[in-house]
NUPA-90170 format. One record per residue: residue number from 1; residue in one letter; chain; x, y, z of N, C-alpha, C, CB in turn. Coordinates in steps of 0.1 Angstrom, whole numbers, plus 5000, padded with zeros to 4 digits. Glycine has a CB too. Layout:
<pts>
+-----+---+---+------+------+------+------+------+------+------+------+------+------+------+------+
|   k | r | c |  n_x |  n_y |  n_z | ca_x | ca_y | ca_z |  c_x |  c_y |  c_z | cb_x | cb_y | cb_z |
+-----+---+---+------+------+------+------+------+------+------+------+------+------+------+------+
| NUM | a | A |    X |    Y |    Z |    X |    Y |    Z |    X |    Y |    Z |    X |    Y |    Z |
...
+-----+---+---+------+------+------+------+------+------+------+------+------+------+------+------+
</pts>
This chain:
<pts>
+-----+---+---+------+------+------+------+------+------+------+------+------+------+------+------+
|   k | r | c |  n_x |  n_y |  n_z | ca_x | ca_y | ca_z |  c_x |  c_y |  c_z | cb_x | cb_y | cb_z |
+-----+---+---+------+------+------+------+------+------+------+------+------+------+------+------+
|   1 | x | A | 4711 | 5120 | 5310 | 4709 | 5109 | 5300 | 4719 | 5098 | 5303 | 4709 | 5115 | 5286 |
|   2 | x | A | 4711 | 5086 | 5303 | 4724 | 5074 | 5302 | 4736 | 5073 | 5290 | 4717 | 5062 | 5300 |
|   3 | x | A | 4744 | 5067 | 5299 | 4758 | 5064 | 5285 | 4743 | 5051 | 5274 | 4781 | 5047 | 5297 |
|   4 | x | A | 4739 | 5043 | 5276 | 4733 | 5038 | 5265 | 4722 | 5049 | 5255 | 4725 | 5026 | 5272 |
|   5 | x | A | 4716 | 5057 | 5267 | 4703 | 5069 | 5257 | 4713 | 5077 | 5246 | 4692 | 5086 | 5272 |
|   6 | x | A | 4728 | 5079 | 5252 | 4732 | 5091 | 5248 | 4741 | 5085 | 5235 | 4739 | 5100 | 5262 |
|   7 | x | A | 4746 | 5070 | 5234 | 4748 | 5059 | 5224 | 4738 | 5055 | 5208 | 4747 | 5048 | 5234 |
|   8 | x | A | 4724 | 5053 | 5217 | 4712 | 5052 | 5209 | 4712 | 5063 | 5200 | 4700 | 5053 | 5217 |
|   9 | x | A | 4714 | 5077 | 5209 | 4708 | 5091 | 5203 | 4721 | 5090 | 5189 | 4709 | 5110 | 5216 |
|  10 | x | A | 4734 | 5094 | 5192 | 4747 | 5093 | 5188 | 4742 | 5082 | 5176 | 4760 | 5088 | 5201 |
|  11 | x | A | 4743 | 5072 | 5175 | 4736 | 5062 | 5162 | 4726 | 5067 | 5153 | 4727 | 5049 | 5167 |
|  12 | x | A | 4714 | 5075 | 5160 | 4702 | 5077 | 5154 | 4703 | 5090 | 5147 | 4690 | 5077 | 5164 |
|  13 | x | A | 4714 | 5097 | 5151 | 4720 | 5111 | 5145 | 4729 | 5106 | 5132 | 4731 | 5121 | 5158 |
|  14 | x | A | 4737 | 5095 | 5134 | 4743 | 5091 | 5124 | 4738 | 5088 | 5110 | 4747 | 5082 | 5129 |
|  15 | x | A | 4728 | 5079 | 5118 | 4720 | 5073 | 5108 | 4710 | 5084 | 5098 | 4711 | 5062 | 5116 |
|  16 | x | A | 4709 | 5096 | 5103 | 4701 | 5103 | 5097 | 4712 | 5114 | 5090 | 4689 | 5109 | 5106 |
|  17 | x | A | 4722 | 5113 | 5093 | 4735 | 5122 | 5084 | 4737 | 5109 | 5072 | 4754 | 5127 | 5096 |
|  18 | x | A | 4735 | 5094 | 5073 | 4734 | 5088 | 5060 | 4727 | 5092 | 5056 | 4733 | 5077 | 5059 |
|  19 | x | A | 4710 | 5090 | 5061 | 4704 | 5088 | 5053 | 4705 | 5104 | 5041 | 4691 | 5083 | 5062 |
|  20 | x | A | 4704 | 5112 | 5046 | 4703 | 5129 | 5043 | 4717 | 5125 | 5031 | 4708 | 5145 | 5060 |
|  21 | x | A | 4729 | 5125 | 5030 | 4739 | 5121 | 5023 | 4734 | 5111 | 5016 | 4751 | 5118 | 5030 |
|  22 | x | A | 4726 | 5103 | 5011 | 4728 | 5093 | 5003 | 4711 | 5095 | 4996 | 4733 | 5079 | 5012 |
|  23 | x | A | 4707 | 5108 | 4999 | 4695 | 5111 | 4993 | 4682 | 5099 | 4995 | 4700 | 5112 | 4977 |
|  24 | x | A | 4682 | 5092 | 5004 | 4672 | 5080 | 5012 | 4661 | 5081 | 5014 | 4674 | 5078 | 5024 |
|  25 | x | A | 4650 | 5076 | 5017 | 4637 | 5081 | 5020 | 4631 | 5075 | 5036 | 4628 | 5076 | 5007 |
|  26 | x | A | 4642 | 5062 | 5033 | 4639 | 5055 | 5044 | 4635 | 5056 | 5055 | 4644 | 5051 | 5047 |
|  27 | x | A | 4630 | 5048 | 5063 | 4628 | 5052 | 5080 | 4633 | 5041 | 5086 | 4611 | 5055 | 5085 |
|  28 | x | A | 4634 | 5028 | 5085 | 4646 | 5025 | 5098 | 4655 | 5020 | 5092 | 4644 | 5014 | 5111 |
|  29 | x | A | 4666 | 5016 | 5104 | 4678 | 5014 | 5104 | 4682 | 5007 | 5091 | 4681 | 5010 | 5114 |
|  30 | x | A | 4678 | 4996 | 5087 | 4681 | 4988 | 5076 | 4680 | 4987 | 5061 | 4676 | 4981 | 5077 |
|  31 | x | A | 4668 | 4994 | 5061 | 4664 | 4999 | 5050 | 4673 | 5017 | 5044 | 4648 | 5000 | 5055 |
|  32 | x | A | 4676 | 5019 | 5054 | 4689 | 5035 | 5054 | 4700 | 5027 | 5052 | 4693 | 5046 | 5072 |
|  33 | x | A | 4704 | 5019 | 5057 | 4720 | 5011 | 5051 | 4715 | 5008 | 5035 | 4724 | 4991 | 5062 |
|  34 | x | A | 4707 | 4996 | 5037 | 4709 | 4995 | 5020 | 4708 | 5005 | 5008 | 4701 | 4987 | 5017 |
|  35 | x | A | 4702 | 5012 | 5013 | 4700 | 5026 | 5003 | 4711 | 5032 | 5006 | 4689 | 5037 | 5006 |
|  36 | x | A | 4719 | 5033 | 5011 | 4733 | 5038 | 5017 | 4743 | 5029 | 5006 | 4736 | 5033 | 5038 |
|  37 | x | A | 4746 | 5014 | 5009 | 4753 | 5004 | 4998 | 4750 | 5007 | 4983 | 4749 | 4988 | 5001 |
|  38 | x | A | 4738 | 5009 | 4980 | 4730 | 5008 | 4967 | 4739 | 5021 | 4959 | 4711 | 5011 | 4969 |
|  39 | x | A | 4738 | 5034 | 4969 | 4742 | 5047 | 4965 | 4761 | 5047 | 4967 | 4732 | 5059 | 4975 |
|  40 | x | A | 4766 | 5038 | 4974 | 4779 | 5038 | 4971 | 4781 | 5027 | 4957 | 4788 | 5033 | 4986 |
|  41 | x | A | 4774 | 5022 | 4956 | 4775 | 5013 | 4944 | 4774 | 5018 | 4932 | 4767 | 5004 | 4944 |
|  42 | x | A | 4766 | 5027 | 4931 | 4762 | 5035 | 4918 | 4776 | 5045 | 4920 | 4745 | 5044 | 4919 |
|  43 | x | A | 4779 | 5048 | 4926 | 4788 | 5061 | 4929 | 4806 | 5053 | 4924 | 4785 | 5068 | 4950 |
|  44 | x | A | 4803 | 5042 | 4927 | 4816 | 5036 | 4921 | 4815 | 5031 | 4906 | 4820 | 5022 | 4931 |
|  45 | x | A | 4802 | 5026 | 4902 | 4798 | 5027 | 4889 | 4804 | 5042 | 4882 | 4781 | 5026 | 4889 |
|  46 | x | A | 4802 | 5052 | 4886 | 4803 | 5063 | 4880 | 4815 | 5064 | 4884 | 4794 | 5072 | 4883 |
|  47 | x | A | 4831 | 5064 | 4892 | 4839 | 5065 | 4890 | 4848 | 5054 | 4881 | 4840 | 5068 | 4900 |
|  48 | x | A | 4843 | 5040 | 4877 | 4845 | 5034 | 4867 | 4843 | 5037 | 4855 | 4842 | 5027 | 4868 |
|  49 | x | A | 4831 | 5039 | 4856 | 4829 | 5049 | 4838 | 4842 | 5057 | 4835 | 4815 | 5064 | 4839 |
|  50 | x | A | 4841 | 5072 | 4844 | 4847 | 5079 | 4843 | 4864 | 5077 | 4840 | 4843 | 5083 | 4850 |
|  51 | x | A | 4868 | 5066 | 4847 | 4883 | 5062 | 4844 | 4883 | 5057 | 4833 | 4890 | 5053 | 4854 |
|  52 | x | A | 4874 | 5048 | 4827 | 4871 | 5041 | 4809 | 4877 | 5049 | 4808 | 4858 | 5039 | 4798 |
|  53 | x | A | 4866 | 5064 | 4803 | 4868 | 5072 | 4796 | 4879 | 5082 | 4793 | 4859 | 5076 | 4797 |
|  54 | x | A | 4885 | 5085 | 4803 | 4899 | 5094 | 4805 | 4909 | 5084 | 4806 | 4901 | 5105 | 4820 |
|  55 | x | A | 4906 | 5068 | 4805 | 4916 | 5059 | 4800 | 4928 | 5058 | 4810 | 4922 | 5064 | 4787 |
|  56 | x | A | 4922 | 5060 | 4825 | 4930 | 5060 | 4837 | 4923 | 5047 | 4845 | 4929 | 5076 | 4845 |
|  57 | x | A | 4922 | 5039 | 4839 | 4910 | 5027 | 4847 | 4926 | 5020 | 4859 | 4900 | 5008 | 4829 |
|  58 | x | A | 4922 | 5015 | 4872 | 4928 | 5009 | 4882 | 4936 | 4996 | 4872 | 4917 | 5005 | 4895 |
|  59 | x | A | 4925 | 4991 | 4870 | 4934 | 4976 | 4859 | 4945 | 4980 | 4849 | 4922 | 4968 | 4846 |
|  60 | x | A | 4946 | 4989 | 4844 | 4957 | 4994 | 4832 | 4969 | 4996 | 4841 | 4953 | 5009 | 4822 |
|  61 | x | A | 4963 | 5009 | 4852 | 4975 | 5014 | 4863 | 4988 | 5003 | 4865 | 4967 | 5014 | 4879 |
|  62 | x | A | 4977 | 4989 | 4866 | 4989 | 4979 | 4876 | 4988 | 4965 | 4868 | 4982 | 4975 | 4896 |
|  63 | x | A | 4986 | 4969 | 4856 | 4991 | 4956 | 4847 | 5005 | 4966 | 4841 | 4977 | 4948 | 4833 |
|  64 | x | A | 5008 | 4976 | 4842 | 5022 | 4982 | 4840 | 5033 | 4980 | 4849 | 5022 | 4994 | 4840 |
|  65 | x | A | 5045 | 4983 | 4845 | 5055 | 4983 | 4855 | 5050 | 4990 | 4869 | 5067 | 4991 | 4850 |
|  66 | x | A | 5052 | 4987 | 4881 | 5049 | 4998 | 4896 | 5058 | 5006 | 4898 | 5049 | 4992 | 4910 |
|  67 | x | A | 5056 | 5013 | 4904 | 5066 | 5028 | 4901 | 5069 | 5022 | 4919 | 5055 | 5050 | 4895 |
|  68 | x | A | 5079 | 5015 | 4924 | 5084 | 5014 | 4937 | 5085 | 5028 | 4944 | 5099 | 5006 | 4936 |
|  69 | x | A | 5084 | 5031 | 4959 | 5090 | 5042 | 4963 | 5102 | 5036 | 4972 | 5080 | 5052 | 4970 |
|  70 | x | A | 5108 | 5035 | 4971 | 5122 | 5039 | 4979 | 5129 | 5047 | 4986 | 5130 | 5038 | 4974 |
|  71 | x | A | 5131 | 5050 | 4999 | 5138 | 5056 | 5004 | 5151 | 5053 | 5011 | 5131 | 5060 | 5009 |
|  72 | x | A | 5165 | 5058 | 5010 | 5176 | 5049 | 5019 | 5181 | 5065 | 5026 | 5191 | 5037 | 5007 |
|  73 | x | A | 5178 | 5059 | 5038 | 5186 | 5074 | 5049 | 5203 | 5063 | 5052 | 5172 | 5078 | 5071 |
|  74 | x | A | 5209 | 5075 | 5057 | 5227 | 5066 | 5062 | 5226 | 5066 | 5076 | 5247 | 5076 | 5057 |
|  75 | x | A | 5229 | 5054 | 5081 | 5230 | 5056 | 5093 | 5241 | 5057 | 5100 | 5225 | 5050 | 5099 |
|  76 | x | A | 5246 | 5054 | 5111 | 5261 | 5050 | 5117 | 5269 | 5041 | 5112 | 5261 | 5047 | 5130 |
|  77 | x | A | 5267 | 5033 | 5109 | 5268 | 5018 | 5106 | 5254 | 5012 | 5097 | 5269 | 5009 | 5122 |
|  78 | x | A | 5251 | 5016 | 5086 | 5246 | 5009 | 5076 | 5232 | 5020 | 5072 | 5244 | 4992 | 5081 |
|  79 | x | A | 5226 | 5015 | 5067 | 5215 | 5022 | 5062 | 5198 | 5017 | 5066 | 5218 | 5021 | 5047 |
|  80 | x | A | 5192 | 5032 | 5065 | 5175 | 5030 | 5071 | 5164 | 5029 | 5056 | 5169 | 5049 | 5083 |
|  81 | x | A | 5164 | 5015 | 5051 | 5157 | 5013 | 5039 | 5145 | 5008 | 5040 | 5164 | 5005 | 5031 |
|  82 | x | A | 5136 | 5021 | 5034 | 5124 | 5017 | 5030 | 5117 | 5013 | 5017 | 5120 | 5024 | 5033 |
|  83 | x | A | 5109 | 5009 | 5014 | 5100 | 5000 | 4999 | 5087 | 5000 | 5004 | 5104 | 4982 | 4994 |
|  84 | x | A | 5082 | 5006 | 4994 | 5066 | 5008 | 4991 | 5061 | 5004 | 4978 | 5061 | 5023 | 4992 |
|  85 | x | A | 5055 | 4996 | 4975 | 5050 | 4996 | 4965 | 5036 | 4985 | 4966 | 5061 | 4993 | 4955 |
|  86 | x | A | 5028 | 4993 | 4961 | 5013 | 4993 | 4955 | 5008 | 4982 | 4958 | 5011 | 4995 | 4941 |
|  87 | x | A | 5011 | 4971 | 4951 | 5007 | 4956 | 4945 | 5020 | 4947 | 4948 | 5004 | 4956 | 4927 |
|  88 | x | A | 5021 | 4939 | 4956 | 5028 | 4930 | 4962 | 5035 | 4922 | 4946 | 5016 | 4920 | 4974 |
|  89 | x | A | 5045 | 4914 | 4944 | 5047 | 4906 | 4935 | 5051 | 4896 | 4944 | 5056 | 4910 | 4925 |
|  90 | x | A | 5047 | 4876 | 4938 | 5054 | 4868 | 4944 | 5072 | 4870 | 4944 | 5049 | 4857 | 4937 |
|  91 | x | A | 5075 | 4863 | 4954 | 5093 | 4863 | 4956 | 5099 | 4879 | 4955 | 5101 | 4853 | 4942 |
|  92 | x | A | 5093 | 4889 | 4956 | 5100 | 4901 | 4958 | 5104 | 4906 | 4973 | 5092 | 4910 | 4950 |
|  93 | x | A | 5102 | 4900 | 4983 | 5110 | 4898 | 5000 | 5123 | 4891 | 4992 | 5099 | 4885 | 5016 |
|  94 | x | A | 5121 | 4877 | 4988 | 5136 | 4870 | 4986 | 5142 | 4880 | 4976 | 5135 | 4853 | 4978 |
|  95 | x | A | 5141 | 4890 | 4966 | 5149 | 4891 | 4959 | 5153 | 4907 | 4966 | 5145 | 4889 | 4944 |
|  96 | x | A | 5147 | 4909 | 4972 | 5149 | 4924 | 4984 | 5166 | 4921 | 4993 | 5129 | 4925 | 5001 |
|  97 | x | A | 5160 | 4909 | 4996 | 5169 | 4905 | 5007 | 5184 | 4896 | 4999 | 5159 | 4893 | 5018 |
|  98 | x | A | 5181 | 4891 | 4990 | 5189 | 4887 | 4978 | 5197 | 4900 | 4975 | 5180 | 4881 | 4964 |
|  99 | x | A | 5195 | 4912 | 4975 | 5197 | 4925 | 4974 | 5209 | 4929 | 4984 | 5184 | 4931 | 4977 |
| 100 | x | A | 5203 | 4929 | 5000 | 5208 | 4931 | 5012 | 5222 | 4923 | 5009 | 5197 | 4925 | 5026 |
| 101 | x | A | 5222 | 4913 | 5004 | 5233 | 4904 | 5006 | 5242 | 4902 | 4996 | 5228 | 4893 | 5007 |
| 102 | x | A | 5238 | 4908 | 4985 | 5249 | 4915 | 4968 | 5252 | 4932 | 4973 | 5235 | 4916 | 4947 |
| 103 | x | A | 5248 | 4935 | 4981 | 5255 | 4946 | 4988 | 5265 | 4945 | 4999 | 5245 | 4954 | 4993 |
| 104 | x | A | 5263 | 4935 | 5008 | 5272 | 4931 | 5020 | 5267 | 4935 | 5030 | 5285 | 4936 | 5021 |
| 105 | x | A | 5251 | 4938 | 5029 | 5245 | 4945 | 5043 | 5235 | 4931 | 5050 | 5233 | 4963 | 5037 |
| 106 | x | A | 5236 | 4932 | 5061 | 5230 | 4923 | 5070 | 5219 | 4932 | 5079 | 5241 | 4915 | 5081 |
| 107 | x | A | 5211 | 4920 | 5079 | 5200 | 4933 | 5078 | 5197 | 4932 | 5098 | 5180 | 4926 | 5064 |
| 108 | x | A | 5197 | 4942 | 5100 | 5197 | 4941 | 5114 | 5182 | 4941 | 5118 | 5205 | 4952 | 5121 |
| 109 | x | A | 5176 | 4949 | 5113 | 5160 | 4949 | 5123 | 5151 | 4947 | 5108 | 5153 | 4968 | 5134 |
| 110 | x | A | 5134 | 4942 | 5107 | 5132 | 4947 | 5097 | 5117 | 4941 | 5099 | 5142 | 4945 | 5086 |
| 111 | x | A | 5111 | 4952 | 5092 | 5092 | 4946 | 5093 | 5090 | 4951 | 5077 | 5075 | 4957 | 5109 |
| 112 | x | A | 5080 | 4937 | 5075 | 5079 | 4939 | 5063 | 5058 | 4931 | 5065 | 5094 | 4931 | 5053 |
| 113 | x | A | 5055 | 4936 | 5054 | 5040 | 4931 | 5052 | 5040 | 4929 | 5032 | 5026 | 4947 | 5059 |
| 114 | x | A | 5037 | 4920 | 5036 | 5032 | 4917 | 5017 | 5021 | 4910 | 5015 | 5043 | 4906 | 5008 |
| 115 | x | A | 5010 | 4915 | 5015 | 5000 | 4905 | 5013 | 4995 | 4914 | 5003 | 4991 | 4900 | 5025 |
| 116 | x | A | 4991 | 4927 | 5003 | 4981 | 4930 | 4995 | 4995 | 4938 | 4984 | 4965 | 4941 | 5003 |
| 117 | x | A | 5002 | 4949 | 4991 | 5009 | 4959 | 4990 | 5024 | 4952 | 4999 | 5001 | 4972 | 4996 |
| 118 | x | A | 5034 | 4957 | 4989 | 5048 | 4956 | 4994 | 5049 | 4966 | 5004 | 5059 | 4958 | 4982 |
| 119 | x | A | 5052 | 4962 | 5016 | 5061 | 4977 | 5024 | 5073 | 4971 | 5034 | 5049 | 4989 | 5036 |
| 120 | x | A | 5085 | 4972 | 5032 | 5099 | 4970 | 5041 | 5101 | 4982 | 5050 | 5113 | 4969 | 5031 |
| 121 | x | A | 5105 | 4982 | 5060 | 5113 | 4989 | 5069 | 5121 | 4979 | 5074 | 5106 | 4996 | 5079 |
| 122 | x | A | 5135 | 4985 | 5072 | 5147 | 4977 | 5072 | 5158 | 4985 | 5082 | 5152 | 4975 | 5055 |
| 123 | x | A | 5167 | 4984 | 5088 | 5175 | 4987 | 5090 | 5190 | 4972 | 5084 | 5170 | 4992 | 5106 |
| 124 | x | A | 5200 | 4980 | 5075 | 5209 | 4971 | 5071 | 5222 | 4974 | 5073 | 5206 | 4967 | 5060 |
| 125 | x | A | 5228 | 4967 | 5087 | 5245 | 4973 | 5085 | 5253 | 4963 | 5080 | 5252 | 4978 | 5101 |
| 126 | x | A | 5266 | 4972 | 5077 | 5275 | 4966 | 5074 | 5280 | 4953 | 5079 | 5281 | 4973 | 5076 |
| 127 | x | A | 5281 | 4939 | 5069 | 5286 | 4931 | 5067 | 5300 | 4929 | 5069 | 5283 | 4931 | 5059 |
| 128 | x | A | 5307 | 4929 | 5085 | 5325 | 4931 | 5087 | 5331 | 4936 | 5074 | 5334 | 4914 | 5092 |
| 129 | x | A | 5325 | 4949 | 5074 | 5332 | 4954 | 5062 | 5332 | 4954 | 5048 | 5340 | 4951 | 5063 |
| 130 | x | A | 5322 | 4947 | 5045 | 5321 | 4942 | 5028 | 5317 | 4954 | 5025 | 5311 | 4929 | 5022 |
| 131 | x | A | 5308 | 4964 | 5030 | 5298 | 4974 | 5027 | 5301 | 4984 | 5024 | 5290 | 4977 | 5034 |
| 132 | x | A | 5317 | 4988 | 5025 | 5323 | 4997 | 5026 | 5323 | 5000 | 5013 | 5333 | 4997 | 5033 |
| 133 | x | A | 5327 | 5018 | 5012 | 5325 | 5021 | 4998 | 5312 | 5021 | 4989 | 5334 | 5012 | 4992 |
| 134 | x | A | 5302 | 5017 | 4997 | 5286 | 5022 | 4989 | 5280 | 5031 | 5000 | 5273 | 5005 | 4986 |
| 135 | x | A | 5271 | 5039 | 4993 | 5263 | 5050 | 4994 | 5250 | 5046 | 4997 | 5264 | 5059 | 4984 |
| 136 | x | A | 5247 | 5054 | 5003 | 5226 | 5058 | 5001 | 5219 | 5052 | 4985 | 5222 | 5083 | 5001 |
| 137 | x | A | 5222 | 5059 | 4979 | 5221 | 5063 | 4967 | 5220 | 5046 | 4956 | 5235 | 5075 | 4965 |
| 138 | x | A | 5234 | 5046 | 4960 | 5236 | 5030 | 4949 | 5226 | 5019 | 4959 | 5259 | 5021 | 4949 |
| 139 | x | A | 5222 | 5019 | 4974 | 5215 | 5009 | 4981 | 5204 | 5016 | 4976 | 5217 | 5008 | 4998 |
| 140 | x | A | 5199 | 5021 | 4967 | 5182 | 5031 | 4969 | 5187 | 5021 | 4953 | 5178 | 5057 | 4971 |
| 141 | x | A | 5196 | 5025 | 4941 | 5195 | 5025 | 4930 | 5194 | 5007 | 4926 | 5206 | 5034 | 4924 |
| 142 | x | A | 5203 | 4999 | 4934 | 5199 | 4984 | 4937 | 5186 | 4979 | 4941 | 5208 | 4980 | 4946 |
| 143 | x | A | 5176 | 4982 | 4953 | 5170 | 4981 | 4953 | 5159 | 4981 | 4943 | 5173 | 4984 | 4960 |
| 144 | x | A | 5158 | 4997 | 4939 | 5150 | 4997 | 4925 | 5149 | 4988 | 4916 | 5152 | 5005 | 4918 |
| 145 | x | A | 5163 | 4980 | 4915 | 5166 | 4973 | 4898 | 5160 | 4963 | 4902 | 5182 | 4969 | 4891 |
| 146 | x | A | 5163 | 4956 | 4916 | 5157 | 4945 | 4923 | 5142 | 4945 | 4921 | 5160 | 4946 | 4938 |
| 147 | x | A | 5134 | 4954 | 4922 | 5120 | 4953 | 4924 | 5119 | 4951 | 4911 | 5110 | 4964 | 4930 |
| 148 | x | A | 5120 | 4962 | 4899 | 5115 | 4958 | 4883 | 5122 | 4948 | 4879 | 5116 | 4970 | 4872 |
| 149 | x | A | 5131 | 4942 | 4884 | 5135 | 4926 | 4878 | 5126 | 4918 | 4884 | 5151 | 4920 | 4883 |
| 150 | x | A | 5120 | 4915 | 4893 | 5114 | 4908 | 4899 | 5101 | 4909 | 4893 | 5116 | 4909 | 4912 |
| 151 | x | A | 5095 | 4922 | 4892 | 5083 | 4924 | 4888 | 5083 | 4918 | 4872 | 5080 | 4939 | 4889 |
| 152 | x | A | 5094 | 4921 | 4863 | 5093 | 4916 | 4848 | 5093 | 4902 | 4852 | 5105 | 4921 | 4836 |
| 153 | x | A | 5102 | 4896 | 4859 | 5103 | 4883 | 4858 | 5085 | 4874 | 4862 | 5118 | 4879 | 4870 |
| 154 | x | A | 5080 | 4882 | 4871 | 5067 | 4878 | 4873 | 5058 | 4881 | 4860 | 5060 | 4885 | 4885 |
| 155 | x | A | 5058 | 4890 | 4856 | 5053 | 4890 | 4840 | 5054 | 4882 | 4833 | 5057 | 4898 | 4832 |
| 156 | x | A | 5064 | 4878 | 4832 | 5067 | 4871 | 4823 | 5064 | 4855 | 4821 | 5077 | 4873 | 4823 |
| 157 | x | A | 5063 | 4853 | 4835 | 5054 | 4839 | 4834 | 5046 | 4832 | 4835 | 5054 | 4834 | 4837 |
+-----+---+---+------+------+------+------+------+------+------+------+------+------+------+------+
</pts>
């Protein structure tokens, strides 16, 4: 069998593990998709209900404070800081790094994405010394205060 027959088949097997999963009747390809969208649609209908009702709906979740995750490992010279959180807030990179810099740490490497969801990976050493005398712990407990300041302050306006 050709790489294309054996592509075709591979699709046409697919398409009939939708259609079978989404309870379908259909017979071609297009008509199996939209019965496929229709039945994820209803199926998200029904996990919306359900969150109403047990009063766990996504919207309540994240019109509350975010519960940040933070992690700070020690390195040789400064610390390996991470930030996760959920739902991005405007200006919370500047007040992260506003952060780095009320500690005395310069931030040596660092990727960050904020568009949908906050996430830092940081590496931050010591500042010729300013840094000295802080821990894992107080860089994890600053960070934190940093995010829910930032986050109320967005609330708030």
């Amino acid at each position: 069998m050709s790489s294309r027959g054996r592509k075709k088949s591979s699709v046409h097997q697919k398409l009939q593990q939708l259609r079978s999963l989404t309870n379908s009747t259909a017979v071609n390809k297009t008509s199996i998709i939209v019965d496929a969208s229709r039945y994820i649609g209803e199926l998200k209908d029904k996990v919306d209900k359900l969150s109403q009702e047990t009063g766990t709906t996504s919207q309540a979740s994240t019109s509350q404070n975010p519960t940040p995750m933070v992690t700070v490992e020690t390195l040789e010279k400064g610390f390996l800081i991470n930030v996760l959180l959920e739902k991005n807030c405007p200006g919370l990179l500047v007040s992260v790094l506003e952060t780095f810099e009320e500690l005395g740490l310069d931030v040596i490497e660092a990727r960050v994405s904020c568009e949908d969801s906050f996430k830092l990976e940081a590496i931050g050493g010591e500042n010729q010394g300013n840094a000295e005398g802080i821990d894992a712990q107080m860089v994890k407990q600053a960070m934190m205060q940093a995010i829910i300041r930032k986050w109320d302050e967005n609330r708030e306006e």
